[in-house]
C-alpha positions as CSV (number, residue, x, y, z in Angstrom):
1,X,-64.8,-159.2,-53.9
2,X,-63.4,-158.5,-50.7
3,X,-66.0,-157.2,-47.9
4,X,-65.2,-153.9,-46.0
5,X,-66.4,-153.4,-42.8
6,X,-66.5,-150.2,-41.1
7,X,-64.7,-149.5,-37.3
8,X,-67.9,-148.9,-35.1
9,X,-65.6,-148.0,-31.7
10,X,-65.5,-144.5,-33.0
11,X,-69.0,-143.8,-32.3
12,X,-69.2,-145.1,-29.0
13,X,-68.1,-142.1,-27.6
14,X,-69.5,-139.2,-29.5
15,X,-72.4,-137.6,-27.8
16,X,-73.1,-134.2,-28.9
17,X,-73.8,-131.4,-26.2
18,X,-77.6,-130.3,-24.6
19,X,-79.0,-128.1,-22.4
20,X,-80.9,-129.4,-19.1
21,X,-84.3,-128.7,-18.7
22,X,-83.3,-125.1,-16.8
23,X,-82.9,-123.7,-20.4
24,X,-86.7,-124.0,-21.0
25,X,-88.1,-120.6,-20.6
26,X,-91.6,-121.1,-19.4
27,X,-90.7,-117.1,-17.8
28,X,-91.6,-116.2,-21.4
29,X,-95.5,-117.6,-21.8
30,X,-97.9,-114.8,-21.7
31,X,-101.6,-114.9,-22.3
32,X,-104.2,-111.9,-23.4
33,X,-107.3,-111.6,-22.1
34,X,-110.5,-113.5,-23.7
35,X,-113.3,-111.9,-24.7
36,X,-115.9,-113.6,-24.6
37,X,-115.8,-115.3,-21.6
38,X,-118.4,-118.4,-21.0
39,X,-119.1,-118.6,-24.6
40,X,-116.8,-121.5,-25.4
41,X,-114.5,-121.9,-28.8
42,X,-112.2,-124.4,-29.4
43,X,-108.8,-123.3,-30.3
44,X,-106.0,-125.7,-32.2
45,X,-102.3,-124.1,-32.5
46,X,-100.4,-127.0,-34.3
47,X,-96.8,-127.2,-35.2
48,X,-94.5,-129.4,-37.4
49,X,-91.2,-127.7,-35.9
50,X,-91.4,-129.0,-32.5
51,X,-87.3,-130.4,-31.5
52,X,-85.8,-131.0,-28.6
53,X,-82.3,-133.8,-27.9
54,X,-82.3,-137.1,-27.0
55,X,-81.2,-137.1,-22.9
56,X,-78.8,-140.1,-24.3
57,X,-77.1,-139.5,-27.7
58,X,-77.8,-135.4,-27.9
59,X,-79.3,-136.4,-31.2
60,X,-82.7,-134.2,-32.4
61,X,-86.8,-135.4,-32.3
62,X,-88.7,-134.0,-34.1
63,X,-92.6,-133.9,-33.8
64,X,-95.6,-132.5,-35.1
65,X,-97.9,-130.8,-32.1
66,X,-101.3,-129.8,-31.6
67,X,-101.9,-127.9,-28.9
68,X,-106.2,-127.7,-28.8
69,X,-107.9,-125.6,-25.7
70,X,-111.0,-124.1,-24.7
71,X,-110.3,-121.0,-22.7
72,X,-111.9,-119.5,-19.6
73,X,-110.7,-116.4,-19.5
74,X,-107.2,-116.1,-21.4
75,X,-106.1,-116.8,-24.9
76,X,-101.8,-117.7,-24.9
77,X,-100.2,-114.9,-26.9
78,X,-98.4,-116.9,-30.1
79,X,-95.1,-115.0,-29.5
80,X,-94.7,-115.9,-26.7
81,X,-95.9,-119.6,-27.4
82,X,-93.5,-119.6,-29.8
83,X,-90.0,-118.6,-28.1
84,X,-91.5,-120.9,-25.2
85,X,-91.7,-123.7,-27.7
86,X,-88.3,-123.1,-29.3
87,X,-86.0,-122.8,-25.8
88,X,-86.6,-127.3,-26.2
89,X,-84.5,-126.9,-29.0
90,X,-81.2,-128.1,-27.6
91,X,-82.8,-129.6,-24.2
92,X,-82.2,-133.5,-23.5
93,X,-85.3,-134.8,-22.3
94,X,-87.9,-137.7,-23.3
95,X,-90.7,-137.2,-25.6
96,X,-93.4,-138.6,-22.9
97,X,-91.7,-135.8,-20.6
98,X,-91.6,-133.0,-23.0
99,X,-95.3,-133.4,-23.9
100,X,-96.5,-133.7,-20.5
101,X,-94.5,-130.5,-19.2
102,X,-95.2,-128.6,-22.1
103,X,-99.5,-129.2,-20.9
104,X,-98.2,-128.9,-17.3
105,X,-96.6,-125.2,-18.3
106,X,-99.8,-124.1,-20.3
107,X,-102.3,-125.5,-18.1
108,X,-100.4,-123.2,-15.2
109,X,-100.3,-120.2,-17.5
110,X,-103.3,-120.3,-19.4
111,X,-105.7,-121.5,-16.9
112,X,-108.1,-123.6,-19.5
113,X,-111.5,-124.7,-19.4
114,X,-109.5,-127.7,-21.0
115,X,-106.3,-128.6,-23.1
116,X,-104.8,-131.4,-25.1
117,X,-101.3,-131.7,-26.0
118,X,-100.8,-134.3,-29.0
119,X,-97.4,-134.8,-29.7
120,X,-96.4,-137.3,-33.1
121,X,-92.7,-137.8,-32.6
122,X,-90.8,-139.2,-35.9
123,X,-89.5,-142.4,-35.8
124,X,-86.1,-143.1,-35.1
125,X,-84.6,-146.6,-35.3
126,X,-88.0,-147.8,-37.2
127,X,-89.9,-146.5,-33.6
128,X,-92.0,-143.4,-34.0
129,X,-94.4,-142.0,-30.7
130,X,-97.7,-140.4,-30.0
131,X,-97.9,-139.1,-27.0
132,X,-101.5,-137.2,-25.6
133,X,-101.9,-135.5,-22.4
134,X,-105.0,-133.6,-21.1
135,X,-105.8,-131.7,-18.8
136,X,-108.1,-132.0,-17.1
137,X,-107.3,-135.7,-17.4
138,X,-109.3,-138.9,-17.0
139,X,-107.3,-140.7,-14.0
140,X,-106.5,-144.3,-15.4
Protein backbone atom coordinates (compact mmCIF):
# COMPACT_ATOMS: atom_id res chain seq x y z
CA UNK A 1 0.00 0.00 0.00
CA UNK A 2 1.32 3.04 -1.09
CA UNK A 3 1.85 5.87 1.74
CA UNK A 4 0.41 9.47 1.14
CA UNK A 5 1.86 12.26 2.53
CA UNK A 6 0.32 15.46 2.85
CA UNK A 7 2.09 19.05 1.38
CA UNK A 8 2.82 20.93 4.77
CA UNK A 9 4.16 24.32 2.74
CA UNK A 10 0.56 25.46 2.55
CA UNK A 11 0.39 26.11 6.12
CA UNK A 12 3.38 28.00 6.53
CA UNK A 13 1.83 31.01 5.65
CA UNK A 14 -1.65 31.06 6.99
CA UNK A 15 -2.01 33.20 10.01
CA UNK A 16 -5.44 34.31 10.73
CA UNK A 17 -6.09 38.11 11.71
CA UNK A 18 -6.07 39.71 15.64
CA UNK A 19 -6.56 42.73 17.22
CA UNK A 20 -3.62 44.50 19.29
CA UNK A 21 -4.02 44.96 22.79
CA UNK A 22 -5.79 48.65 22.00
CA UNK A 23 -9.03 46.69 21.36
CA UNK A 24 -9.22 45.67 25.08
CA UNK A 25 -11.68 47.94 26.58
CA UNK A 26 -10.71 48.33 30.16
CA UNK A 27 -12.98 52.09 29.51
CA UNK A 28 -15.81 49.73 30.14
CA UNK A 29 -15.02 48.25 33.95
CA UNK A 30 -17.26 49.85 36.43
CA UNK A 31 -17.67 49.02 40.09
CA UNK A 32 -20.77 49.74 42.67
CA UNK A 33 -20.30 50.68 45.88
CA UNK A 34 -19.82 48.14 48.85
CA UNK A 35 -21.74 48.04 51.66
CA UNK A 36 -20.43 46.91 54.21
CA UNK A 37 -17.18 48.31 54.33
CA UNK A 38 -14.48 46.74 56.81
CA UNK A 39 -16.42 43.70 57.25
CA UNK A 40 -14.51 41.54 54.86
CA UNK A 41 -16.24 38.71 52.33
CA UNK A 42 -14.46 36.93 49.93
CA UNK A 43 -15.84 37.12 46.47
CA UNK A 44 -14.96 34.37 43.52
CA UNK A 45 -16.36 35.30 39.84
CA UNK A 46 -15.02 32.25 37.74
CA UNK A 47 -15.36 31.76 34.08
CA UNK A 48 -14.79 28.83 31.60
CA UNK A 49 -15.25 31.24 28.47
CA UNK A 50 -12.17 33.14 28.83
CA UNK A 51 -10.36 33.49 24.78
CA UNK A 52 -8.05 35.52 23.52
CA UNK A 53 -5.33 34.62 20.00
CA UNK A 54 -2.16 33.46 19.99
CA UNK A 55 0.26 36.78 19.17
CA UNK A 56 1.96 34.07 16.61
CA UNK A 57 -0.54 31.86 14.69
CA UNK A 58 -3.95 33.99 15.44
CA UNK A 59 -5.16 30.64 16.67
CA UNK A 60 -7.73 30.80 20.04
CA UNK A 61 -6.82 29.89 24.14
CA UNK A 62 -9.01 29.09 25.95
CA UNK A 63 -8.99 29.15 29.77
CA UNK A 64 -11.00 28.76 32.73
CA UNK A 65 -10.66 31.97 35.28
CA UNK A 66 -11.25 32.69 38.76
CA UNK A 67 -11.16 36.00 39.61
CA UNK A 68 -11.37 35.86 43.87
CA UNK A 69 -11.21 39.43 45.82
CA UNK A 70 -11.89 40.92 49.03
CA UNK A 71 -13.20 44.43 48.63
CA UNK A 72 -12.60 47.70 50.47
CA UNK A 73 -14.96 49.75 49.36
CA UNK A 74 -16.28 48.60 45.68
CA UNK A 75 -17.74 45.47 44.32
CA UNK A 76 -16.92 45.24 39.99
CA UNK A 77 -20.30 45.42 38.40
CA UNK A 78 -20.57 41.82 36.32
CA UNK A 79 -21.71 43.67 33.07
CA UNK A 80 -19.26 45.38 32.86
CA UNK A 81 -16.72 42.55 33.89
CA UNK A 82 -18.12 40.75 31.38
CA UNK A 83 -17.83 42.97 28.06
CA UNK A 84 -14.28 43.84 29.70
CA UNK A 85 -13.55 40.16 29.59
CA UNK A 86 -14.91 39.49 26.15
CA UNK A 87 -13.07 42.63 24.10
CA UNK A 88 -9.69 39.61 24.57
CA UNK A 89 -11.60 37.72 22.28
CA UNK A 90 -9.69 38.41 19.03
CA UNK A 91 -6.56 40.07 20.80
CA UNK A 92 -2.94 38.34 20.17
CA UNK A 93 -1.29 38.33 23.39
CA UNK A 94 0.39 35.64 25.77
CA UNK A 95 -1.42 33.91 28.46
CA UNK A 96 1.17 35.01 31.26
CA UNK A 97 0.38 38.69 29.79
CA UNK A 98 -3.31 38.39 29.57
CA UNK A 99 -3.58 37.18 33.19
CA UNK A 100 -1.32 39.62 34.66
CA UNK A 101 -3.11 42.73 32.87
CA UNK A 102 -6.37 41.44 33.40
CA UNK A 103 -5.28 41.77 37.71
CA UNK A 104 -3.37 44.93 36.76
CA UNK A 105 -6.86 46.45 35.13
CA UNK A 106 -9.04 45.27 38.20
CA UNK A 107 -6.66 46.00 40.82
CA UNK A 108 -6.73 49.84 39.14
CA UNK A 109 -10.46 49.82 38.99
CA UNK A 110 -11.56 47.98 41.85
CA UNK A 111 -9.16 49.12 44.35
CA UNK A 112 -9.16 45.61 46.55
CA UNK A 113 -8.30 44.79 49.91
CA UNK A 114 -6.76 41.84 47.75
CA UNK A 115 -7.24 39.90 44.39
CA UNK A 116 -6.14 36.71 42.66
CA UNK A 117 -6.39 36.07 39.07
CA UNK A 118 -6.02 32.11 38.35
CA UNK A 119 -5.99 31.52 34.90
CA UNK A 120 -5.99 27.43 33.59
CA UNK A 121 -5.21 27.77 29.93
CA UNK A 122 -6.00 24.44 27.71
CA UNK A 123 -3.36 22.68 26.38
CA UNK A 124 -2.32 23.10 22.99
CA UNK A 125 0.45 20.98 21.44
CA UNK A 126 0.18 18.46 24.61
CA UNK A 127 1.32 21.99 26.80
CA UNK A 128 -1.50 23.42 28.97
CA UNK A 129 -0.72 26.63 31.59
CA UNK A 130 -1.68 27.99 35.01
CA UNK A 131 -0.96 31.12 35.50
CA UNK A 132 -1.74 33.08 39.24
CA UNK A 133 -1.11 36.64 39.84
CA UNK A 134 -1.96 38.60 43.09
CA UNK A 135 -2.19 41.54 44.08
CA UNK A 136 -0.96 42.47 46.50
CA UNK A 137 1.81 40.14 45.63
CA UNK A 138 4.61 38.37 47.56
CA UNK A 139 7.88 39.84 45.76
CA UNK A 140 9.99 36.71 44.76
Amino acid sequence: MEKETADQRKYSSIRFDTQDESAIMTDVLETVPYEYPGKDVEVEIPTAEFTSVCPWSGLPDFAEMKITLIPDQHLIEMKSLKYYLTSYRNVGIYQEHATRRILEELVQVAQPKYMKVEALWNPRGGLGTRVVAEYPGEEH
